[in-house]
Structures are given as C-alpha cells and as structure tokens.
C-alpha positions as CSV (number, residue, x, y, z in Angstrom):
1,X,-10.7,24.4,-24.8
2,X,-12.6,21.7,-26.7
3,X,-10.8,19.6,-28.9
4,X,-7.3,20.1,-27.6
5,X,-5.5,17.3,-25.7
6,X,-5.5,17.4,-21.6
7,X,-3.0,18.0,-19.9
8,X,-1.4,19.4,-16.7
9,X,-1.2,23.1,-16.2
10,X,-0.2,23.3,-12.4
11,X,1.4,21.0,-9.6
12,X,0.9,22.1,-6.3
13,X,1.8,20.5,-2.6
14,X,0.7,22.1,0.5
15,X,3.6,20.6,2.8
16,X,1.2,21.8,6.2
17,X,-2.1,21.6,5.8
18,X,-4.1,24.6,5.6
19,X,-0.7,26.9,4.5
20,X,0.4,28.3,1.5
21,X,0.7,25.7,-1.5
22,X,4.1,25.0,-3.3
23,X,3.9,25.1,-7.7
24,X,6.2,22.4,-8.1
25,X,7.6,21.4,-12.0
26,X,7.1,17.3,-11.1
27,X,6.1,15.3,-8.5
28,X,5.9,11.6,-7.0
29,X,2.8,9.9,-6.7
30,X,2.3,8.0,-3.5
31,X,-0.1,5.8,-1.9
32,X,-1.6,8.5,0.5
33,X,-0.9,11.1,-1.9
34,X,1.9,13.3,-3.6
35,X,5.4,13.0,-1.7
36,X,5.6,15.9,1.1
37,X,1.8,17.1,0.3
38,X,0.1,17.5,3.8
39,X,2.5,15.9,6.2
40,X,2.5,18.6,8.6
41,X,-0.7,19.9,10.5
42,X,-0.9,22.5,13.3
43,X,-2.8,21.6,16.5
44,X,-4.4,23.1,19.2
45,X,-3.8,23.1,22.8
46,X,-6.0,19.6,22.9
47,X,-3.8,18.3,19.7
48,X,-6.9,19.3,17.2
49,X,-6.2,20.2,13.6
50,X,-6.2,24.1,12.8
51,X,-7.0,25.6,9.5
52,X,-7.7,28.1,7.7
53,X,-11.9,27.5,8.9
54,X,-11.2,29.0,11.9
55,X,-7.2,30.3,11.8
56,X,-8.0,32.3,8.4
57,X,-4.0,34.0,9.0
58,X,-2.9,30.3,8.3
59,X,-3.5,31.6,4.4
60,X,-0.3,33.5,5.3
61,X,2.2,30.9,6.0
62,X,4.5,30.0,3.4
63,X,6.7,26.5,3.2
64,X,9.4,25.9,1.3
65,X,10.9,22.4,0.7
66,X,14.5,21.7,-1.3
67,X,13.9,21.6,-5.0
68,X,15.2,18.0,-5.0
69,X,12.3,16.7,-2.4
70,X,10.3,16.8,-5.2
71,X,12.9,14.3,-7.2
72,X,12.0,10.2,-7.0
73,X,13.7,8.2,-4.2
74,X,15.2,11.3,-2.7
75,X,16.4,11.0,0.8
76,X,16.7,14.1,3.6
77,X,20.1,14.4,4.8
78,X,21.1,16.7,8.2
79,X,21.0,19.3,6.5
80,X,17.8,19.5,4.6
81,X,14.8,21.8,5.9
82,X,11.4,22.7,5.7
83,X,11.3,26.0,6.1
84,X,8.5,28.3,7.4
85,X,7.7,32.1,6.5
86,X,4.9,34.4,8.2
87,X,4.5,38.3,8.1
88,X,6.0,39.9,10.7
89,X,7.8,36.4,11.7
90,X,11.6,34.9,12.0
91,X,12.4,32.5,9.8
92,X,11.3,28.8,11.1
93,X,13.5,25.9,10.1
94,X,12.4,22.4,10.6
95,X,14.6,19.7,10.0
96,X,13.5,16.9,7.8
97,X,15.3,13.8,9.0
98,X,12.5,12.2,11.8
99,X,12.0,13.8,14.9
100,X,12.4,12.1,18.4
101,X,9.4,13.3,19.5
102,X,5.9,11.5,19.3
103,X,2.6,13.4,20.4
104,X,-0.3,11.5,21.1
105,X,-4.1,12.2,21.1
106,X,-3.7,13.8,17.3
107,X,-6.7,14.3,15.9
108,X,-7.8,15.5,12.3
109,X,-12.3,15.3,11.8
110,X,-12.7,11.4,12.2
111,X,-9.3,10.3,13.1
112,X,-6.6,10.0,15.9
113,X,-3.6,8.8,16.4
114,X,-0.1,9.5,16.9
115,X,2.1,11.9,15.0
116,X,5.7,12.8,15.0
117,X,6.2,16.3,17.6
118,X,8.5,18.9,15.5
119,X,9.2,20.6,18.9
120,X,9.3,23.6,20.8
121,X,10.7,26.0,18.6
122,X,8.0,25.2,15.8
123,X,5.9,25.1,18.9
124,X,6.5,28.4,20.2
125,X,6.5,30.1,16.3
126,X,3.0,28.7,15.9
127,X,2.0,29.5,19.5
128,X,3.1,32.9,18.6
129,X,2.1,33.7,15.2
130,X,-1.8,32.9,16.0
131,X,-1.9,33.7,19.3
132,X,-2.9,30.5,21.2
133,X,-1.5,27.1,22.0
134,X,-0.5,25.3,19.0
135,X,2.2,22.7,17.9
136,X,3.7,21.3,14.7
137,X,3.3,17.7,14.4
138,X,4.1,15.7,11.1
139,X,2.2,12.7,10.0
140,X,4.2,9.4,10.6
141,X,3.3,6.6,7.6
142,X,5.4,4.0,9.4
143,X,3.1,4.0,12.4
144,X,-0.7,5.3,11.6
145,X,-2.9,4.4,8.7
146,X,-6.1,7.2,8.1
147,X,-8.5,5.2,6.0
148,X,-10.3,7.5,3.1
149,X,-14.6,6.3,3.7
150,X,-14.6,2.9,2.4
151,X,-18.4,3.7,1.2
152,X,-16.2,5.7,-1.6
153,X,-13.1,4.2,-1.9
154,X,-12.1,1.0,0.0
155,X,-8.3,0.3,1.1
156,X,-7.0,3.6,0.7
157,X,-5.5,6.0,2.9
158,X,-4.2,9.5,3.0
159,X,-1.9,12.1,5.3
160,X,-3.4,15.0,6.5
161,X,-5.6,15.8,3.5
162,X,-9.2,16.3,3.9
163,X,-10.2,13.0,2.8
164,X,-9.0,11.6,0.0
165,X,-4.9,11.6,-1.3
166,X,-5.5,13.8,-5.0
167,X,-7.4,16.6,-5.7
168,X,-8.1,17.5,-9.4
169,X,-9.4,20.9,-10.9
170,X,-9.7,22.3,-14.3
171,X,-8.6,25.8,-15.6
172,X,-11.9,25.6,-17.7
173,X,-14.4,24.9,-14.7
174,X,-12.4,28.3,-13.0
175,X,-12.8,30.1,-15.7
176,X,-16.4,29.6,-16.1
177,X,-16.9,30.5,-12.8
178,X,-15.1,33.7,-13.3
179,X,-17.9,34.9,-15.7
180,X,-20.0,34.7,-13.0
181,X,-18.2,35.9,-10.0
182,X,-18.2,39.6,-9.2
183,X,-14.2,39.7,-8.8
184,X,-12.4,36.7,-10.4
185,X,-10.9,34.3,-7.7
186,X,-7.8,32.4,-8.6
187,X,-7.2,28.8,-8.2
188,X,-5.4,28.8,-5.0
189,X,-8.8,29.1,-3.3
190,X,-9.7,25.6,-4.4
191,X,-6.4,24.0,-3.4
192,X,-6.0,21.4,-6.0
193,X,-3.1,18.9,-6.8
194,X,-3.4,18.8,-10.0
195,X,-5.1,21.5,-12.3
196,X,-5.7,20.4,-15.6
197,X,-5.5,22.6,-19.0
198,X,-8.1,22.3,-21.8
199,X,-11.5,20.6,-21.8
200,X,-15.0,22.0,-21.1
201,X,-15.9,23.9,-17.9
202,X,-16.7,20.8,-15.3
203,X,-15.8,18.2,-17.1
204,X,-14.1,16.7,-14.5
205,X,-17.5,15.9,-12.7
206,X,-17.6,13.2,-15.3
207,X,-14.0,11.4,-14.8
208,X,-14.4,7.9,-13.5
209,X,-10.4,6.8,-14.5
210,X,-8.1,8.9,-15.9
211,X,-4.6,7.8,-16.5
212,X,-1.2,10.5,-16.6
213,X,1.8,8.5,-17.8
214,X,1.4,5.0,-16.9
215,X,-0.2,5.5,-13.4
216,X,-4.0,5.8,-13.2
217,X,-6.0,7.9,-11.1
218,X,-10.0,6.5,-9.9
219,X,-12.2,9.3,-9.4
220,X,-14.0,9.0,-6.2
221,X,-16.6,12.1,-5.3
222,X,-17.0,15.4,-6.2
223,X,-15.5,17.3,-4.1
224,X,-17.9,19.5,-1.7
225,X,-16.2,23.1,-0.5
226,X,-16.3,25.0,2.8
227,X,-15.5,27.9,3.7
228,X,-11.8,27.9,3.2
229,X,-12.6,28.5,-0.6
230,X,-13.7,32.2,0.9
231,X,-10.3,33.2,2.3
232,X,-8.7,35.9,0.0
233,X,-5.1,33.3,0.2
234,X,-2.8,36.7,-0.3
235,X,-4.4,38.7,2.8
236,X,-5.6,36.0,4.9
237,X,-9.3,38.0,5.2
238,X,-12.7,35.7,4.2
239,X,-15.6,37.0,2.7
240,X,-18.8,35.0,0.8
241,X,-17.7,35.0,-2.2
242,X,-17.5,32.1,-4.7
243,X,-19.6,29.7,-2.3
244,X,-22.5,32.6,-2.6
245,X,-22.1,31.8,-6.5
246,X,-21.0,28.2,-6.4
247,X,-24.6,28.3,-4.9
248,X,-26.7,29.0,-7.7
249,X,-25.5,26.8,-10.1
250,X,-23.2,23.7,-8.7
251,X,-25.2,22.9,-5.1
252,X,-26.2,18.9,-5.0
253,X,-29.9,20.6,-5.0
254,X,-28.9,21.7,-8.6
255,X,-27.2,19.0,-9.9
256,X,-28.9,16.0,-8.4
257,X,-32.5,17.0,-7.7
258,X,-33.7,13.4,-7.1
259,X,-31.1,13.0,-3.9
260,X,-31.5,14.4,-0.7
261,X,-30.5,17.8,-0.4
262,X,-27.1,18.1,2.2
263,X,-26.6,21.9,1.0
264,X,-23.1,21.4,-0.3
265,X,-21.9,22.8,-3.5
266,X,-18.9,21.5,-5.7
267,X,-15.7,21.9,-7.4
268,X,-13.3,19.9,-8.4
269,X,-12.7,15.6,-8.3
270,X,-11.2,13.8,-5.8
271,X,-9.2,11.1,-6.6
272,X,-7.3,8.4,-5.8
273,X,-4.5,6.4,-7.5
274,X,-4.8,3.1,-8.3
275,X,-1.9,1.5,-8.2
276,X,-2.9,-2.1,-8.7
277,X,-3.8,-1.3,-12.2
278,X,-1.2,1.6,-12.4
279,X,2.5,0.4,-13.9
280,X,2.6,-3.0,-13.1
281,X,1.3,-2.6,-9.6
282,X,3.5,0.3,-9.1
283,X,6.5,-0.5,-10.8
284,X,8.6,2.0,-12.7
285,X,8.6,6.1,-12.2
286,X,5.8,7.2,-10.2
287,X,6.5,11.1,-11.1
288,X,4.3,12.9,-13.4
289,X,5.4,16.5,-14.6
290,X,3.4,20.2,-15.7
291,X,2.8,19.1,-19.3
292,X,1.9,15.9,-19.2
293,X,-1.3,14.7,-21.4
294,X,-4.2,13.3,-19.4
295,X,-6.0,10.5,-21.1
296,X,-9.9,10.0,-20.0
297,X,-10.3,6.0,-19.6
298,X,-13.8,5.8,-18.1
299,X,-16.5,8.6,-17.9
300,X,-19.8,8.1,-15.5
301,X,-22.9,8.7,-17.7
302,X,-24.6,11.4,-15.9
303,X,-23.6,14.3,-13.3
304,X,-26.6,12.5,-11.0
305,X,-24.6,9.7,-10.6
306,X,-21.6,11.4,-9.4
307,X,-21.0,10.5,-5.3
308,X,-21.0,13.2,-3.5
C-alpha cells in the first residue's frame, strides 16, 4: 500500500531444506543466514541434495524447533530437539547438541563437502517416508565454507540455501499476482525469509540496501524460480501454475529485453547481510522481529539493471 511505512509481515525458517517452513515472531541474523534456517538437507543414496524438484512429498514434512532457538545466543542443551512430522509417520526426534557422525561426499548444485551424519534413525525415517535411500545430514559452519557466486556477491557464504543466505518477498508483489492467477497461491510457494508489508507490487526488484533495525541487508539478484514454486505446499502434488503466469509478465525476456534471454522468470530479492556496515561490524542484537519498519537506503535506477 503506497505511502505506508515497510515493514515485516512474516518470519519464516525452513530448518531442512526443501520442508515445511516455520512462522517464527523474531529471529537472529547470521553470516550465512537466519540461525537454524537450512541446516539440515536430505541426501540421496550418492549423498546428493533432495527437494521438493524431484521429492514433491518433501512439501509434507514438518519441523519444529524450541521456541527459544529462535532467542539470541541461545545454546541446545541434551534435551533440546528438532523434531520431524510426516503423514502417516512416527514422530522423528533429532537431537540438537552435535552429532558424532561426519558424512563425506555431501553435495548441494555446485558444492561438496562434509556435513555432520544425524544417523540411522533419521536415516531409516527418511529412507522410509520417500521410498529410497536417503539420510539426514546437518550443515557443519565450523568445518565447510559454501561461497554465494562472487560475480554477485563476493566473501559471502550460506548453509544449505539455494544460493544466497536471505530471501525477501512482498505481500504486494503476491497480491498482484493473485489478480492474475486462476486460483490464488499463497506465499509459502515462494519460500521467503522475510515477507515484507506495504509498498507497490515488485518493488523489491528495485532494493539495492535496505536496512531493518541497525543491520543492513545488500540486495544481490532477483531471484529466478523453478519448479518448486508449483508444488501445492499442503498436498505435496505440482501443477504449472504460477510459473505459467509468472511467464507472461516477469520472464528476463520481459523485463530486460536488451540481455540475453535464459528463460527464467522472477520473484522475490535475494539478499545478503552486510555486516561490515551493519551495527558496528556486527556489534549489538542481531535479531529483527514481525513488525519491524524496513527503511530503503539505496534503489537501482531501472528493473534492466537488476542481476539476474
């Protein structure tokens, strides 16, 4: 809504990738992303990510984290869990205190490494639940570094996340979309960090720094969306729908005519934080909260200037 301030409607961490998201009140900012978001992944047989591109029933598992993970400087004790829900499933409780167990040959697109093993329980639930070989493995920040592409945004690094650590979306920019979808979608199809209230439809495209509290987020690309953003997230079943739409009005043939064409569309900003301008290179709280105003620093001039 033009005119009214900016400011955060949603919070959302996906603990494993490709699973159900968590609407969280706050969260801590990190260097690779929010604390918790994407530090699980499932692998294959071979140790290769799964998600929801070709394990759509991923859509279906739920994580649940304590409610004081999502506190500053909080610490897992013995007796704190991540714990896993699935239809038709037993409950699946994974400690969070660091496993003994280190997998190797982990690898997620353009990266491999190592990666903490959560076992053969977690092992055998996953196994089970899709039907193949899989495993649990948790990303481990003490040991392995995955750069984002330093042609977009040099010296950072991320989890399991696509590519980069923060993904922003606006409740305007859905809405639009809406108008022009035959059945409205909602925003868990995009799986965004940060949803943002008020503004025009797409603004986002636009945002070159934007700053939440006293931490200040760089945006890096637009982000381009596959075919997860088909997957109906409360059945787990795909369909063409919004890419089909996306298509006709935010492809890069669209927006940026004079650039090669890679036949991507777009929604949403990815981001990363910048924490040696943010705070006094990152002293002080590093939590923002649902309600917090978003101040625009820096704006690119033009939607063909946007890397994609």
């Amino acid at each position: 809504m033009e005119g009214q301030a900016l400011k955060i409607q949603s919070l959302i961490i996906f603990p494993i990738k490709s699973c159900r998201g968590i609407s969280v009140p706050q969260a801590t900012v990190t260097q690779t992303g929010f604390e918790w978001d994407r530090y699980w992944l499932v692998v294959n047989h071979k140790g290769r990510a799964c998600t929801q591109n070709v394990e759509p029933k991923l859509a279906l598992v739920e994580a649940e984290l304590p409610k004081e993970a999502f506190f500053e400087d909080w610490e897992p004790t013995k007796n704190s869990f991540l714990v896993v829900r699935a239809p038709g499933m037993s409950l699946l409780k994974i400690p969070l205190t660091t496993p003994s167990w280190v997998a190797e040959g982990v690898s997620m697109w353009e990266w491999s490494g190592s990666a903490f093993d959560e076992g053969e329980e977690a092992a055998k639930w996953f196994s089970d639940y899709l039907g193949k070989q899989s495993r649990l493995v948790r990303f481990n920040k003490e040991t392995e570094c995955r750069a984002t592409p330093p042609q977009y945004a040099v010296g950072y690094s991320t989890t399991f996340s696509n590519t980069f650590p923060f993904l922003v979306s606006s409740q305007a920019s859905l809405d639009h979309l809406n108008t022009l979808l035959p059945e409205p979608v909602p925003m868990n199809r995009f799986r965004a960090n940060i949803v943002v209230e008020n503004g025009d439809p797409f603004d986002e495209d636009l945002w070159d720094e934007i700053k939440i509290n006293d931490l200040v987020f760089k945006g890096v690309r637009l982000c381009y969306r596959c075919k997860i953003t088909t997957v109906d997230q409360e059945t787990g079943v795909p369909s063409t729908e919004p890419i089909q739409t996306l298509r006709k009005f935010r492809s890069d043939t669209l927006l940026m005519p004079d650039k090669k064409s890679q036949r991507k569309v777009f929604f949403g900003k990815e981001m990363v934080w910048n924490w040696n301008i943010s705070n006094s290179q990152g002293k002080g709280t590093k939590t923002i909260k649902v309600g917090d105003s978003i101040s625009i620093l820096s704006k690119i001039p033009s939607i063909t200037e946007a890397a994609t």
